[in-house]
Backbone as a ProteinNet text record, in pm:
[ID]
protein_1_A
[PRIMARY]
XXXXXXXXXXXXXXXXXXXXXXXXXXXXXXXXXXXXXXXXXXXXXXXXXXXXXXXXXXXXXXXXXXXXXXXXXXXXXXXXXXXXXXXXXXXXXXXXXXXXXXXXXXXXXXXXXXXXXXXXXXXXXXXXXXXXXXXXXXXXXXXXXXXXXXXXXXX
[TERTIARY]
-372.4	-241	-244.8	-336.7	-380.1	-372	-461.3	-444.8	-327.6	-176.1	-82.4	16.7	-44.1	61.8	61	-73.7	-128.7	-95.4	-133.3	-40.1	44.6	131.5	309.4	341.5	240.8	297.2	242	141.1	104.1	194.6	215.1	301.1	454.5	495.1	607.4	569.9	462.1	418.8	401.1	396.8	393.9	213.3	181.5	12.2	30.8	-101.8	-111.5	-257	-278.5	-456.1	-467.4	-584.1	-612	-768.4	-756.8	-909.6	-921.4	-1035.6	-1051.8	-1153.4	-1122.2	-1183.5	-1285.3	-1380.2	-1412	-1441.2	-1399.8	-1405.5	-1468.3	-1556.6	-1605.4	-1477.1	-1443.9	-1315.5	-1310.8	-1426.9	-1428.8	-1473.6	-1477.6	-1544.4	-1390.4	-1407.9	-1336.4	-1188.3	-1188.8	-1065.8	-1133.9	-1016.5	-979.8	-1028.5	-1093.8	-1106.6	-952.4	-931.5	-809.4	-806.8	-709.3	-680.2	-559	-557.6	-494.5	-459.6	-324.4	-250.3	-187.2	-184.9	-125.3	-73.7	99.4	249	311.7	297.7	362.8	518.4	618.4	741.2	792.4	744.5	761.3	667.1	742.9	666.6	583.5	477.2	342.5	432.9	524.3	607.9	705.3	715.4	798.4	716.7	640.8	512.3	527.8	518	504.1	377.6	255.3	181.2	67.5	157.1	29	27.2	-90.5	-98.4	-161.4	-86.7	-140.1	-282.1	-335.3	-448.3	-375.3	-452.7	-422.1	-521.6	-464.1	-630.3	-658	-745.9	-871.8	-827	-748.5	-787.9	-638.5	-587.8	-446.8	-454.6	-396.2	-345.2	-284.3	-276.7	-219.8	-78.6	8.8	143.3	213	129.3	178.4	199.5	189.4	224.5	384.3	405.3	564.6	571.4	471.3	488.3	313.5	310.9	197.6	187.8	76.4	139.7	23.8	77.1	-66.3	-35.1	-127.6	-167.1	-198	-174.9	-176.9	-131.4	-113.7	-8	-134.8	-254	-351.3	-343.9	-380.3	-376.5	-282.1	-157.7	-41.1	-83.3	-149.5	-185.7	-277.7	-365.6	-488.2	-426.5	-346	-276.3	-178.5	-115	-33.1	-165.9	-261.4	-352.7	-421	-460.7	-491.7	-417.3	-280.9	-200.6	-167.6	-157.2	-121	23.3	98.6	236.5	292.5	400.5	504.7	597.4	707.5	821.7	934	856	972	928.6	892.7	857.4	826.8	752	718.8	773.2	744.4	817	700	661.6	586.6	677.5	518.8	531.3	461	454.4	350.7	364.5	295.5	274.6	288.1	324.1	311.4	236	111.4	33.9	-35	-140	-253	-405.9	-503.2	-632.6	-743.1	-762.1	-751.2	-898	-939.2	-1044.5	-1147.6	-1290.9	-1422.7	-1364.9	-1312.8	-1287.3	-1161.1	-1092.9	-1020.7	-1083.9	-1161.2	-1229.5	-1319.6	-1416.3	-1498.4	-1451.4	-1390.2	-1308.7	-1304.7	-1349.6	-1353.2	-1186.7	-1108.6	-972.7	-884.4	-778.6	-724.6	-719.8	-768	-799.5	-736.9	-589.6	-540.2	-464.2	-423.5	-377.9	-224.5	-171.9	2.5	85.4	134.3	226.9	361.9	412.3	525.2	498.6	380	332.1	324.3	251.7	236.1	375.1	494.1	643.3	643	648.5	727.8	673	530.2	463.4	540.1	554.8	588.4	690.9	838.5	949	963.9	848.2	852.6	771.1	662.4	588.5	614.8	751.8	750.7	930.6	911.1	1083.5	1172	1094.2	1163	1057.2	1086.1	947.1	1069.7	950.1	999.8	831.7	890.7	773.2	820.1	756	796.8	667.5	623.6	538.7	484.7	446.1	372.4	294.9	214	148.7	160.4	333.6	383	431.5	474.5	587.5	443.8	390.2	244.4	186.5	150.1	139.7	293.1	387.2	512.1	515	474.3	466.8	362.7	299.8	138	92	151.9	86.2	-34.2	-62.6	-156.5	-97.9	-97.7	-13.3	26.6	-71	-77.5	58.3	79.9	235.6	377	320.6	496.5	433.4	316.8	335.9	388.7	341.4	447.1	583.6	620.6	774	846.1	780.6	834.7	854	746.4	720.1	868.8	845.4	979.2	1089.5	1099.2	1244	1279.6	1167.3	1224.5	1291.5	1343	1431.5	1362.8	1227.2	1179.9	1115.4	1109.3	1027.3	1114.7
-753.9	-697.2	-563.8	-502.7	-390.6	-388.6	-484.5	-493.7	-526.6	-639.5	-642	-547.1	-437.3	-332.2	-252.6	-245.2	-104	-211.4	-308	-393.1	-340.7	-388.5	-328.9	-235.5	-127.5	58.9	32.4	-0.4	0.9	-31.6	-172.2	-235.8	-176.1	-88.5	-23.8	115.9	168	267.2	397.7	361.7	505.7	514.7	667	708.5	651.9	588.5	452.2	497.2	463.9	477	437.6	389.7	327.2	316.5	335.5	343.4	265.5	259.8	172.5	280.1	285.3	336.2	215.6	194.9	67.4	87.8	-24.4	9.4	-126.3	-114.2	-253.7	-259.3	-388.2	-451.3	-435	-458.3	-474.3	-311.5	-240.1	-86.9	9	-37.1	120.2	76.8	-57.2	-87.4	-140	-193.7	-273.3	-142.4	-200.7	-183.6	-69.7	31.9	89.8	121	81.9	69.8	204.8	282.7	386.3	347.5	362.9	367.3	521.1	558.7	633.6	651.9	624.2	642.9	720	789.2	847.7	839.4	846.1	711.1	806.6	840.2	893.2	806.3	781.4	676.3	798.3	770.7	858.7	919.2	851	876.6	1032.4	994.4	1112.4	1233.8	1229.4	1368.7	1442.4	1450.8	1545.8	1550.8	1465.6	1450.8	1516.9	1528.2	1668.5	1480	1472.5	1336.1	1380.7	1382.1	1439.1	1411.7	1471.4	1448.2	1355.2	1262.4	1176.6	1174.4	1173.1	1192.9	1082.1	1032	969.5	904.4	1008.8	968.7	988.4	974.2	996.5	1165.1	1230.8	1326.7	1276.6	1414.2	1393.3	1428.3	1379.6	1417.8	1406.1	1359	1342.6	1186.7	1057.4	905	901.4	817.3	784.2	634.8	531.4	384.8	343.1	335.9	296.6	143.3	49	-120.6	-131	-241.7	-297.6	-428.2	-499.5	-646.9	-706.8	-592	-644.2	-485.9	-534.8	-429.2	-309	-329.1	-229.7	-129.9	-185.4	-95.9	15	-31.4	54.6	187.2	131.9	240.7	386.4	285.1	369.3	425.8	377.6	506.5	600.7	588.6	661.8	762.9	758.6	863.2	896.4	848.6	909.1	1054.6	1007.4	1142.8	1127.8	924.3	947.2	919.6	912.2	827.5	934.7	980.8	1113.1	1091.2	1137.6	1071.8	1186.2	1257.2	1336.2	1242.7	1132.2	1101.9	917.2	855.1	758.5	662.5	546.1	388.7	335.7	290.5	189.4	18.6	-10.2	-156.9	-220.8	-318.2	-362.6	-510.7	-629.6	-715.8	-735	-780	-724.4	-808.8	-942.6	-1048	-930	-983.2	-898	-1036.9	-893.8	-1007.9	-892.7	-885.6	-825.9	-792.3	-656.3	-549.5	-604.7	-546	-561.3	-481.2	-343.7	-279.9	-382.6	-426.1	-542.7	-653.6	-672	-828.4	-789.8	-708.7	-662.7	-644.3	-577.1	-550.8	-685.9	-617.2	-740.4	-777.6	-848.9	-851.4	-876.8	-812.8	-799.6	-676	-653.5	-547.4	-493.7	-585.5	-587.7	-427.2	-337.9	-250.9	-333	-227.9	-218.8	-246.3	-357.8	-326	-278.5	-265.1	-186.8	-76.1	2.5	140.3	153.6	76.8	92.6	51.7	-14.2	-6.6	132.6	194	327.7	404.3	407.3	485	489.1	375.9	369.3	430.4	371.4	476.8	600.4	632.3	807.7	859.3	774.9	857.9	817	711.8	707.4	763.3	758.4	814.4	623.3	580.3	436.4	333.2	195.1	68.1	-22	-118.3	-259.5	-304	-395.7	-442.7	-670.6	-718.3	-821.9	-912	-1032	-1131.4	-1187.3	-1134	-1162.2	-1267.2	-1295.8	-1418.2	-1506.5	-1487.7	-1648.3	-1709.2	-1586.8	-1607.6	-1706.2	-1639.4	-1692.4	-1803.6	-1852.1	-1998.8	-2050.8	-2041.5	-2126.4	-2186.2	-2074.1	-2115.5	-2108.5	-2163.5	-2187.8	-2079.8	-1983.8	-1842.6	-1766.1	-1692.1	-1562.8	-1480.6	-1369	-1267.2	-1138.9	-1113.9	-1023.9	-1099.4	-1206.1	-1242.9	-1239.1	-1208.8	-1179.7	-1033.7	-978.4	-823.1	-740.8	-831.5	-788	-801.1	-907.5	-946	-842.8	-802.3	-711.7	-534.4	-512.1	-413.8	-411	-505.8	-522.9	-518.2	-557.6	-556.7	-463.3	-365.5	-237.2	-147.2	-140.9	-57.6	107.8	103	251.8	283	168.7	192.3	251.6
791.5	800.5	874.2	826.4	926	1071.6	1106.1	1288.7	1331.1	1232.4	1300.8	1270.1	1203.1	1172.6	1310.6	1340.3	1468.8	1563.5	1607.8	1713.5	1725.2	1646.8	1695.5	1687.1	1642.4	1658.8	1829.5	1837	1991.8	2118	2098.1	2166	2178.1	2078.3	2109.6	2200.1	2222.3	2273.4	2155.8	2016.7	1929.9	1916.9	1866.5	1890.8	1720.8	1729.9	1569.6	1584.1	1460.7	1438.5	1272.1	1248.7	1130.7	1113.5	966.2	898.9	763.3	714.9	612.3	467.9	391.7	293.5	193	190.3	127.1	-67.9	-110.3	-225.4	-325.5	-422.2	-468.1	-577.8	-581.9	-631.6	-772.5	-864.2	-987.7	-1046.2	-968.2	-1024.8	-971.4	-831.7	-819.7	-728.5	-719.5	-666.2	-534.3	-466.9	-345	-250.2	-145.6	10.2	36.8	97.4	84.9	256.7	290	427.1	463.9	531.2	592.6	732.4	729.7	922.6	893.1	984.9	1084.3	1198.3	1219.6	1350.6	1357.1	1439.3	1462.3	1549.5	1473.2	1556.9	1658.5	1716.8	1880.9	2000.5	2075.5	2229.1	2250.5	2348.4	2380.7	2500.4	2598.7	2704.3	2652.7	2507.7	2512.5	2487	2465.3	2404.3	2491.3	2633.2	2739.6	2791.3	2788.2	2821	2689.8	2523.4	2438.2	2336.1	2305.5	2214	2078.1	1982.2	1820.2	1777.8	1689.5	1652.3	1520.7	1497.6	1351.8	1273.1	1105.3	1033.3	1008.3	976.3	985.5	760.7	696.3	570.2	510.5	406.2	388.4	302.7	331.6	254.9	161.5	57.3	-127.6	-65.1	-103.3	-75.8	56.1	136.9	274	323.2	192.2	251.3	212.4	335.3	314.3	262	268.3	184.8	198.9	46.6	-37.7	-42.7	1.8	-48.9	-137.8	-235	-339.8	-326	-314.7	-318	-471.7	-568.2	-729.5	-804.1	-910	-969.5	-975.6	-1070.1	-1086.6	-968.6	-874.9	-762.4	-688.4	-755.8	-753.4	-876.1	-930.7	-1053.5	-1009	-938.1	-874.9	-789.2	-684.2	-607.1	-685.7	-777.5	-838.1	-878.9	-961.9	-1020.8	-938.1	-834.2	-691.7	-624.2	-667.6	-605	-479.7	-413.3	-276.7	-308.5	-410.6	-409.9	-499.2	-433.4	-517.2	-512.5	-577.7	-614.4	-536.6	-445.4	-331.1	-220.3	-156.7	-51.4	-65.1	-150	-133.4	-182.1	-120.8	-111.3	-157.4	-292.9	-342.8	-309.1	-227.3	-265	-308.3	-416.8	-489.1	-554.8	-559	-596.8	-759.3	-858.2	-979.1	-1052.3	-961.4	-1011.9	-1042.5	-1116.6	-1156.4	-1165.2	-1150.6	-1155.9	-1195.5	-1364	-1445	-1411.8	-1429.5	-1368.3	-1515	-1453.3	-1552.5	-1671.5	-1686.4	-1802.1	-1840.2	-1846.2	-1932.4	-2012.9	-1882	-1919.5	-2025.7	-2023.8	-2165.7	-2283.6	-2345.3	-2450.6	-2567	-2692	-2774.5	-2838.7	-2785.8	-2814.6	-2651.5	-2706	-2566	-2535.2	-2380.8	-2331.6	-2196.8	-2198.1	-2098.9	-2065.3	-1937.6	-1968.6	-1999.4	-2032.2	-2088.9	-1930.5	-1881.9	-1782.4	-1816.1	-1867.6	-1889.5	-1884.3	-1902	-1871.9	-1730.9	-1646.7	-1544.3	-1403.8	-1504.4	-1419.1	-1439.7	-1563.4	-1615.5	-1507.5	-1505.8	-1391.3	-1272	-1247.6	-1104.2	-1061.6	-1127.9	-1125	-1164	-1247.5	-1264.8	-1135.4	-1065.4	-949.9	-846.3	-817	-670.1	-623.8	-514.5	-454.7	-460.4	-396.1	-399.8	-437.7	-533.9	-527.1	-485.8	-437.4	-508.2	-510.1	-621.5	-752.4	-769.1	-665.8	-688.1	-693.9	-732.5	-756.3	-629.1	-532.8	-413.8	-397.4	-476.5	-503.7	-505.5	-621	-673.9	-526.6	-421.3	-306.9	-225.9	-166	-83	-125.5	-290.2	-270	-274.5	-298.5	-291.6	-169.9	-29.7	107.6	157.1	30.8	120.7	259.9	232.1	308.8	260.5	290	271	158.1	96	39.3	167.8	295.5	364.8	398.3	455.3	507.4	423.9	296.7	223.4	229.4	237	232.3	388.4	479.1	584.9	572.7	554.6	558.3	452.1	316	281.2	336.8	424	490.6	586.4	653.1	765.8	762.2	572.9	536.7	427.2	407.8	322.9	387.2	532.8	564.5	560.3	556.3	551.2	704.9	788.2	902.6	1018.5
[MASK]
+++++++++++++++++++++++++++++++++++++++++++++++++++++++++++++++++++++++++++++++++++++++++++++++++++++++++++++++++++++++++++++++++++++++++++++++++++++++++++

């Protein structure tokens, strides 16, 4: 989803750049992917082309995506998603982390804690079942997570 995000910042002419943070899935979370657009054409710059960082700043993302609810969590306690600026989008399947799975009982976290989270730490979500959508149409999840990208009206 990454490469067809920077595609089309490209192809419109805006300065795009993207990096990958890697992360093992069951310890510390998902692989965490960073873009950076700047929505100005390179034509209009005047010939000066921005430097872009390389990593996300605390307080400086305008839309956060999660591919499962946990992960919306981890960016919220991360400190990249604030509730003067950001558009959570997030999947709300879950595929329940090693500290769950251990626990003698149920060890699931609380999702209703982690909605509350969300609307207390973001400016705007939407929070829909991504998963269920992607096998319904035998897609990917990256393809309802674009289509939701395209159609949150934040770009």
């Amino acid at each position: 989803m990454t490469n067809w995000i920077v595609t089309a910042a490209a192809d419109l002419g805006f300065p795009v750049q993207s990096t990958s943070i890697p992360g093992v899935a069951q310890r510390t979370g998902a692989t965490t992917y960073y873009i950076e657009i700047v929505p100005v054409a390179v034509r209009e710059l005047g010939g000066k082309l921005p430097t872009l960082a390389l990593t996300p700043g605390i307080g400086d993302i305008d839309i956060v995506m999660a591919s499962e609810f946990m992960e919306a969590g981890r960016a919220i306690a991360a400190g990249f998603v604030t509730p003067d600026r950001t558009l959570l989008i997030t999947s709300t399947n879950r595929f329940y982390v090693m500290n769950e799975k251990i626990v003698m009982g149920d060890g699931r976290y609380d999702q209703r804690r982690l909605s509350d989270a969300i609307k207390k730490n973001t400016q705007s979500s939407i929070m829909l079942d991504m998963d269920a959508l992607a096998k319904a149409n035998r897609t990917m999840i990256n393809a309802v997570m674009l289509g939701v990208l395209a159609g949150c009206g934040k770009l």
